[in-house]
MMTF fields as JSON, N, C-alpha, C and O atoms, coordinates in Angstrom:
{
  "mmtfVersion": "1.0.0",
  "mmtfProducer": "UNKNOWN",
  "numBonds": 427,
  "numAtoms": 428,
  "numGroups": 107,
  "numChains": 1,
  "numModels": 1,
  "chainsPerModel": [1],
  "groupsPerChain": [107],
  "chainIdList": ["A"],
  "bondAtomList": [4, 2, 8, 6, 12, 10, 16, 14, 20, 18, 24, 22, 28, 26, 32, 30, 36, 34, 40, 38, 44, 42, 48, 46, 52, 50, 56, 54, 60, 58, 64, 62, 68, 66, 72, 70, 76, 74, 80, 78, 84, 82, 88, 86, 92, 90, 96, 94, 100, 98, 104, 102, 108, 106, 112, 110, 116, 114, 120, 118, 124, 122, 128, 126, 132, 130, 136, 134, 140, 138, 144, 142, 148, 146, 152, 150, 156, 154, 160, 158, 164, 162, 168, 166, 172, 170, 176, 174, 180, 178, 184, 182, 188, 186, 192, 190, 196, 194, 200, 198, 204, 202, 208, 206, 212, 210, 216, 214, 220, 218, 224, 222, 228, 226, 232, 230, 236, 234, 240, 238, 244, 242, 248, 246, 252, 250, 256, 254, 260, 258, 264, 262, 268, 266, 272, 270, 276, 274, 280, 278, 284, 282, 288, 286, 292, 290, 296, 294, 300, 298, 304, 302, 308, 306, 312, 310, 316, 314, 320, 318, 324, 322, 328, 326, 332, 330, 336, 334, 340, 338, 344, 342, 348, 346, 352, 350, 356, 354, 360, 358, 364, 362, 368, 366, 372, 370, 376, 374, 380, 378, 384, 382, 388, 386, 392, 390, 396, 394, 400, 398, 404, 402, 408, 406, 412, 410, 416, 414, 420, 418, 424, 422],
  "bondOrderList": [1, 1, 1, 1, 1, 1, 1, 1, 1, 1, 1, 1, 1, 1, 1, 1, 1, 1, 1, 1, 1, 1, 1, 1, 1, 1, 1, 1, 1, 1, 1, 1, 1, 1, 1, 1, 1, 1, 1, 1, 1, 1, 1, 1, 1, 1, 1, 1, 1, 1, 1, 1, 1, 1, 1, 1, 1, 1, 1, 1, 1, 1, 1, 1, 1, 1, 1, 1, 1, 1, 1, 1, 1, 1, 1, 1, 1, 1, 1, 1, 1, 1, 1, 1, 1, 1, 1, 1, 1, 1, 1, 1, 1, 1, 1, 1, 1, 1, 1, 1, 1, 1, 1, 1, 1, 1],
  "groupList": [{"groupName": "UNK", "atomNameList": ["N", "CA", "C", "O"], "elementList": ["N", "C", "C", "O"], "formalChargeList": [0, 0, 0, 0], "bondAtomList": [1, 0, 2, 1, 3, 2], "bondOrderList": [1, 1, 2], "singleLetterCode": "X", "chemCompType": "L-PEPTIDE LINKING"}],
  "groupTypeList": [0, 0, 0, 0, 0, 0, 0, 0, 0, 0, 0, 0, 0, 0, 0, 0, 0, 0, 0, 0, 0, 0, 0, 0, 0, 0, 0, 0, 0, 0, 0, 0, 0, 0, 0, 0, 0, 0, 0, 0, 0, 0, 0, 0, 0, 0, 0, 0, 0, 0, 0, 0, 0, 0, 0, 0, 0, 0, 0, 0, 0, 0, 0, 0, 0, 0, 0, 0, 0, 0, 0, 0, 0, 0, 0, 0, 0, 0, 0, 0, 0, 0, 0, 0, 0, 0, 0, 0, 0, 0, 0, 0, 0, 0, 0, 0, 0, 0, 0, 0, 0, 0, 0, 0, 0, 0, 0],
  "groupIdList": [1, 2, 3, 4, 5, 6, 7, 8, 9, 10, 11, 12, 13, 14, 15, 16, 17, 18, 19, 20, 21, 22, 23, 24, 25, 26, 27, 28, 29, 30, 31, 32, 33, 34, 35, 36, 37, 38, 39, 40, 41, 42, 43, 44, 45, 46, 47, 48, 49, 50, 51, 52, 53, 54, 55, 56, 57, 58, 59, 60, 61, 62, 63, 64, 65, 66, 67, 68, 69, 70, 71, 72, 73, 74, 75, 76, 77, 78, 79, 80, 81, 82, 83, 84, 85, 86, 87, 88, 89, 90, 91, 92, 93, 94, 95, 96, 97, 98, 99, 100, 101, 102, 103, 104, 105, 106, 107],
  "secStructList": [7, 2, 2, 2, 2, 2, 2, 2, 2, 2, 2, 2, 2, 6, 7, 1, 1, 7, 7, 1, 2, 2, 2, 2, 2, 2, 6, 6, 6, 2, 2, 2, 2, 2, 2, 2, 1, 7, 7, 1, 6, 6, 1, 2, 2, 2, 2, 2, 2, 2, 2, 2, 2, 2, 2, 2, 2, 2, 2, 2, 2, 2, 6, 6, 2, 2, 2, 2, 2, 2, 2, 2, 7, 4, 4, 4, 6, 2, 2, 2, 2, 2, 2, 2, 2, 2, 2, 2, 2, 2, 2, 2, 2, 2, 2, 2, 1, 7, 1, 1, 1, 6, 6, 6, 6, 7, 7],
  "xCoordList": [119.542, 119.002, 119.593, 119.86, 119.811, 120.473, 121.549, 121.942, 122.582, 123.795, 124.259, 125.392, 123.193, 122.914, 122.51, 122.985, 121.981, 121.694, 123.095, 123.93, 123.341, 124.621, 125.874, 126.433, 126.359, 126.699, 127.149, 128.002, 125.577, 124.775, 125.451, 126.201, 124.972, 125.016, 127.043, 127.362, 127.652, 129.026, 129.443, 130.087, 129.054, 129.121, 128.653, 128.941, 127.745, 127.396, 127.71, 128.289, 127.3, 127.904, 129.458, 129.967, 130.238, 131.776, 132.269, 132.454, 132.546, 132.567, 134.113, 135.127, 134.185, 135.61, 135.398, 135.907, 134.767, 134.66, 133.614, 132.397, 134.37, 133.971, 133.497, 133.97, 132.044, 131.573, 131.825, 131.914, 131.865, 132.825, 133.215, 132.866, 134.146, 134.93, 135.406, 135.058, 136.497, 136.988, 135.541, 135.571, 134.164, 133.548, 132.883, 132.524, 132.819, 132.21, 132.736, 132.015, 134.405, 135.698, 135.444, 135.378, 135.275, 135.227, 133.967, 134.078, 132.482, 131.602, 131.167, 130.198, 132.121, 132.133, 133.376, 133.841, 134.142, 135.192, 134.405, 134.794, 133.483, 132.724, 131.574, 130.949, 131.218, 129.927, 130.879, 130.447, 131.85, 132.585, 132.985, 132.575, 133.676, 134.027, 133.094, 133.398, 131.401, 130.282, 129.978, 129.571, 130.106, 129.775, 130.867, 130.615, 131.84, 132.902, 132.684, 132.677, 132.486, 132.284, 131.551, 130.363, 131.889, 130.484, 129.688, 129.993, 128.413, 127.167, 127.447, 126.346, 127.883, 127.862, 127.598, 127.523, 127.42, 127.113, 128.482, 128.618, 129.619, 130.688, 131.438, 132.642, 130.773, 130.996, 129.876, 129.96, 128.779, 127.46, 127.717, 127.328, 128.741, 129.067, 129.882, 129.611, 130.969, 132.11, 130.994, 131.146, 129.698, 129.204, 128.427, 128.538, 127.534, 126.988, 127.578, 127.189, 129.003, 129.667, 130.055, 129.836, 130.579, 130.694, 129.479, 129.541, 128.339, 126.922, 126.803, 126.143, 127.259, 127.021, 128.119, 127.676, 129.348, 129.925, 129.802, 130.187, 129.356, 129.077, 127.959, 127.909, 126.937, 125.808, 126.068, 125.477, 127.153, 127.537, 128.543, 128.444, 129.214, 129.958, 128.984, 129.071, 128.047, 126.573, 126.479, 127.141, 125.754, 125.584, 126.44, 126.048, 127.69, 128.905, 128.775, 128.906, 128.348, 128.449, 127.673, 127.726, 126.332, 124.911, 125.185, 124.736, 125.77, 126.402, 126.373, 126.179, 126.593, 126.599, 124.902, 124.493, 124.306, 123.158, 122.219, 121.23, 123.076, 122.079, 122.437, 121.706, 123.725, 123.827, 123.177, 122.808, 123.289, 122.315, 120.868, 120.272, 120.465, 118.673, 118.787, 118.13, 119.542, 119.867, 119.449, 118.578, 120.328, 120.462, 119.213, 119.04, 118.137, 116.878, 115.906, 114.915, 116.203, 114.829, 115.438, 115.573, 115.75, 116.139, 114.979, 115.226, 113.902, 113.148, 112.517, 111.367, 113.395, 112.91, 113.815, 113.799, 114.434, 115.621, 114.502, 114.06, 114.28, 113.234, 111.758, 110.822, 111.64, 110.317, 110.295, 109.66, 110.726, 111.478, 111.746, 111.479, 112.378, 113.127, 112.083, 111.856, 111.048, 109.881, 108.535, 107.944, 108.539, 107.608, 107.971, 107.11, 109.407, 109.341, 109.384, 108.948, 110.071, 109.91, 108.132, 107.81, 107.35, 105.907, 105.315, 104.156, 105.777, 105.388, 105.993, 105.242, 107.293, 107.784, 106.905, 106.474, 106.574, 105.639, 104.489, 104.099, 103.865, 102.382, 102.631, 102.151, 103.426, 103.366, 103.6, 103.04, 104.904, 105.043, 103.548, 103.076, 103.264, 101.63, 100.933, 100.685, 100.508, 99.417, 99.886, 99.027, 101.4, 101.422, 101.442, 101.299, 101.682, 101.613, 100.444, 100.374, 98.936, 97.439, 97.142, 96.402, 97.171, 96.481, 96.187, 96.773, 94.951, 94.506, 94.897, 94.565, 95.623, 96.269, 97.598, 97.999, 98.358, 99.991, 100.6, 101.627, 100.19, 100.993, 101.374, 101.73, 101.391, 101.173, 103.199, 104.059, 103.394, 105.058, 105.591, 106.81, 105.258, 106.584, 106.814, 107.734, 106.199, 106.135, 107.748, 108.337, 107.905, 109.735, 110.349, 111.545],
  "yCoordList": [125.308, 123.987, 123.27, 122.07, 124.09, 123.461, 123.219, 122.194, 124.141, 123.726, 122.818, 122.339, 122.497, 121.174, 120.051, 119.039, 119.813, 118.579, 118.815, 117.914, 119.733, 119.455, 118.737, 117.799, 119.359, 118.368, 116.645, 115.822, 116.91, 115.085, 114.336, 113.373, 115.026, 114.748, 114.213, 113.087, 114.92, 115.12, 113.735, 112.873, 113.453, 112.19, 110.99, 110.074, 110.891, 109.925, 109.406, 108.325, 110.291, 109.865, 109.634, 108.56, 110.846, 110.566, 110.029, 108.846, 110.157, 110.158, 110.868, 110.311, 112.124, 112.911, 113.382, 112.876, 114.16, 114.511, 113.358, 113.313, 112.832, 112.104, 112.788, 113.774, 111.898, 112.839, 112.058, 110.908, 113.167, 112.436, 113.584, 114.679, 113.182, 114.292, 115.725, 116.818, 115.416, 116.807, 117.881, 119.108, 116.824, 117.976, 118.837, 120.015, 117.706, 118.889, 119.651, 120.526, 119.995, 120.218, 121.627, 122.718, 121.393, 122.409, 122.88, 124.106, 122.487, 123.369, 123.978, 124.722, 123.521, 124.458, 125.109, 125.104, 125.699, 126.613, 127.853, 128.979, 127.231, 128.167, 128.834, 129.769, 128.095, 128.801, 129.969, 131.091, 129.557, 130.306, 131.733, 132.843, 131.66, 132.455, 133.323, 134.515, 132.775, 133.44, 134.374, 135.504, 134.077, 134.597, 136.044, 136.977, 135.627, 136.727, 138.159, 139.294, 137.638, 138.494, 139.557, 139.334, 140.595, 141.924, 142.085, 141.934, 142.495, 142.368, 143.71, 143.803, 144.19, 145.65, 145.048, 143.84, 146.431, 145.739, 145.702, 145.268, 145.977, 145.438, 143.784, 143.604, 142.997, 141.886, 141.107, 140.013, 141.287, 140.712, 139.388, 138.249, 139.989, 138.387, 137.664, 136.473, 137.868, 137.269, 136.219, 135.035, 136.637, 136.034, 134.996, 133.837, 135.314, 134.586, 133.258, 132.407, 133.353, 132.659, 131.6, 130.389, 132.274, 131.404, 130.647, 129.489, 131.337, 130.54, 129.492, 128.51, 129.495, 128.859, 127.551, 126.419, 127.697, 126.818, 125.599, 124.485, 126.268, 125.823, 124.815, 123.685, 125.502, 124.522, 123.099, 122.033, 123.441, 122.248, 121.274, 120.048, 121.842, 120.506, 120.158, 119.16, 120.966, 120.003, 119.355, 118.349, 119.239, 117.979, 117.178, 116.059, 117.329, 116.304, 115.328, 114.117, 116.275, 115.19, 114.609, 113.424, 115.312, 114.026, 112.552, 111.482, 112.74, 112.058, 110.664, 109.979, 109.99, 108.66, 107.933, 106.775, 109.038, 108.937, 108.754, 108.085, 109.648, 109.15, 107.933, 107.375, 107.412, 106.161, 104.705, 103.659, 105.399, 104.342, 104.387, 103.398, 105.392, 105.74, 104.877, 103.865, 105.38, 104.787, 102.934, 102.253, 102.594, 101.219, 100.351, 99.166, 101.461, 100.663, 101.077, 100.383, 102.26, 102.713, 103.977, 105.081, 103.661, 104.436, 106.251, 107.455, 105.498, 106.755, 107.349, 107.74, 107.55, 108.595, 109.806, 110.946, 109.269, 110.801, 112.164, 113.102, 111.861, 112.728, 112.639, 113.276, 111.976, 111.903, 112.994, 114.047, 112.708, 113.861, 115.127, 116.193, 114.872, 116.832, 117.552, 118.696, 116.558, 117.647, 118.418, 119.496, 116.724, 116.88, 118.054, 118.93, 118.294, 119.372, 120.962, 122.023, 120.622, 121.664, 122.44, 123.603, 121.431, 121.407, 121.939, 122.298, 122.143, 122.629, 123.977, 124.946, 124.162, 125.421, 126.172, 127.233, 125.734, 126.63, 127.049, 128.211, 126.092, 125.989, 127.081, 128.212, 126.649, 127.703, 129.238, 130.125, 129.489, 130.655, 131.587, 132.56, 131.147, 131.433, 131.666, 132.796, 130.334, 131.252, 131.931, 132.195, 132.171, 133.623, 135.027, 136.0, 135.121, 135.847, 136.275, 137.421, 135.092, 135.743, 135.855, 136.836, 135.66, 135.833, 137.216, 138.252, 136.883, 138.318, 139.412, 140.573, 138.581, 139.319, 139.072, 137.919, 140.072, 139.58, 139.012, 138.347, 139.152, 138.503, 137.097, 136.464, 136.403, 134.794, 135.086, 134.209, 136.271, 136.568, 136.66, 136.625, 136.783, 137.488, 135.652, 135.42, 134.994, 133.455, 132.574, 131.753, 133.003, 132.719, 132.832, 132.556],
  "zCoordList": [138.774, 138.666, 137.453, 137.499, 136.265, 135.464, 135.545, 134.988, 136.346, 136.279, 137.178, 137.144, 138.199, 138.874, 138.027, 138.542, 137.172, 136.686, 135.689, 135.768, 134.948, 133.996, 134.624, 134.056, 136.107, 137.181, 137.177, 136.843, 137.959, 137.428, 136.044, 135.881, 135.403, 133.622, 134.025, 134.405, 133.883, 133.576, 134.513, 133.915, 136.164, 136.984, 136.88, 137.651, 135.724, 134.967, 134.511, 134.622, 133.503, 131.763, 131.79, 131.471, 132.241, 131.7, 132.941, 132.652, 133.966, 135.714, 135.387, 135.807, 134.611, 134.904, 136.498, 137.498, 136.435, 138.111, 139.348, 139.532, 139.768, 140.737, 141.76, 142.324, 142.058, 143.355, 144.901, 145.332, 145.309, 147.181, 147.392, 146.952, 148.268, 149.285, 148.725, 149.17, 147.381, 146.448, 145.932, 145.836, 145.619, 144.992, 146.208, 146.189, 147.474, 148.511, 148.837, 149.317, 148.868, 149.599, 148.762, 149.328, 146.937, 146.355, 146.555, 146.557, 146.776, 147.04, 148.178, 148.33, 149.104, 150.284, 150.288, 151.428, 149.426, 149.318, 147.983, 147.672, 147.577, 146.199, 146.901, 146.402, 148.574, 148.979, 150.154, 150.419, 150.578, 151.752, 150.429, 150.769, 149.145, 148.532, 148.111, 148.076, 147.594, 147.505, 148.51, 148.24, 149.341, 150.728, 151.566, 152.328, 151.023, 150.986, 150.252, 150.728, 148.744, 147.662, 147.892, 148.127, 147.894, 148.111, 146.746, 145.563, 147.495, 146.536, 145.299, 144.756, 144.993, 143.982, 142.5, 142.274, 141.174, 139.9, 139.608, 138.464, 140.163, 139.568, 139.865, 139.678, 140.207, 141.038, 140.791, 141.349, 140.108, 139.915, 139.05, 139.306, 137.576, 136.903, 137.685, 137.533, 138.638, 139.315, 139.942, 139.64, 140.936, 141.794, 141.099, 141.498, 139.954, 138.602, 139.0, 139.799, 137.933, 138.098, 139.378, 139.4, 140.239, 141.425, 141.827, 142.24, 141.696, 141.912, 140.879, 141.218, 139.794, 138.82, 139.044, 138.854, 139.392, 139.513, 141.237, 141.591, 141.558, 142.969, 142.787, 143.273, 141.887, 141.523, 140.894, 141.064, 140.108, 139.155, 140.477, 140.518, 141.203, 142.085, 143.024, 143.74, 143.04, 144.116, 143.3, 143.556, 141.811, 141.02, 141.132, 141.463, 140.956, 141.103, 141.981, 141.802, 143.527, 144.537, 144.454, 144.786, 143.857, 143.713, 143.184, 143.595, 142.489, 141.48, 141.605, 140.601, 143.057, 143.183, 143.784, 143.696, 144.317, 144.76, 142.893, 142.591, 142.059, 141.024, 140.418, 139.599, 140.845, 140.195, 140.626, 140.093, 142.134, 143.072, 142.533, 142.107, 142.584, 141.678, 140.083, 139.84, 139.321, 137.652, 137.978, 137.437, 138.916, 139.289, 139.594, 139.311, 140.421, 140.876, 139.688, 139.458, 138.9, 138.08, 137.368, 137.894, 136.205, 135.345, 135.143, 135.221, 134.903, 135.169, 135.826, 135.626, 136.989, 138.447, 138.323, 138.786, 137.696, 137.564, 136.959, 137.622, 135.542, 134.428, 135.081, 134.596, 135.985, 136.087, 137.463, 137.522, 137.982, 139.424, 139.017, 139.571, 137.85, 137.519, 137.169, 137.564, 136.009, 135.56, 136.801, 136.847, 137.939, 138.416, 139.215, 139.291, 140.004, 140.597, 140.012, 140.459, 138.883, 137.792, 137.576, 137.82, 137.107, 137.176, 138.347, 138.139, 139.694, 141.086, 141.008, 141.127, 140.818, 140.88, 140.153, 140.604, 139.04, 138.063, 138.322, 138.21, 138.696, 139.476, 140.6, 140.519, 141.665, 142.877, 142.661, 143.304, 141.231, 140.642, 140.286, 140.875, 139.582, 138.775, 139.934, 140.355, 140.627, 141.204, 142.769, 143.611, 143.018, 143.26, 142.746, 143.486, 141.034, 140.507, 139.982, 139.538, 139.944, 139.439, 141.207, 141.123, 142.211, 143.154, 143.251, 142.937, 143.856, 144.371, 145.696, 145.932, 146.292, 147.302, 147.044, 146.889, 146.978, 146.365, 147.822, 147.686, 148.988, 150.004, 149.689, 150.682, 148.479, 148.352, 147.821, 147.915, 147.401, 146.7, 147.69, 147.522, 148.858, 149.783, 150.543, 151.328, 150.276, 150.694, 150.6, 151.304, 149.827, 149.062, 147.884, 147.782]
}
């Protein structure tokens, strides 16, 4: 998630990587390569990585959708990241105090 908004951040602020066609081109060549990779602990940072970079050219492509958002209302961006942030947490917790753990196997 962060390296999704760092993404964002980078299509913004600097617009070095433009989002469109090249960043999908590259994040569907980073999810086909993920997907290749075998799961073992010798390959665990390689995949890290590839997950990590894959995340950041999804932000990329977001990129114009947040400029369209910036344009109507500057603060839906921060107000969006925490609120879903704030749910993940919430739903975390109380699958982790529930009393029947079947609430973890949920996703």
């Amino acid at each position: 998630m962060f390296m999704a908004a760092a993404g964002g951040y980078v299509h913004v602020v600097t617009r070095i990587f433009q989002g469109g066609l090249l960043s999908m081109l590259i994040s569907l060549g980073l999810m086909m390569w993920l997907s290749v990779t075998p799961h073992n602990s010798e390959t665990e940072k390689k995949r890290l990585l590839i997950l990590s970079t894959f995340a950041f050219f999804t932000g990329t492509g977001l990129g114009p959708l947040m400029d369209l958002v910036i344009s109507i209302n500057p603060t839906i961006i921060p107000t969006a990241f925490l609120i879903s942030a704030l749910v993940f947490c919430c739903f975390t917790l109380s699958a982790l105090y529930a009393q029947r753990r079947s609430y973890l196997f949920l996703g």
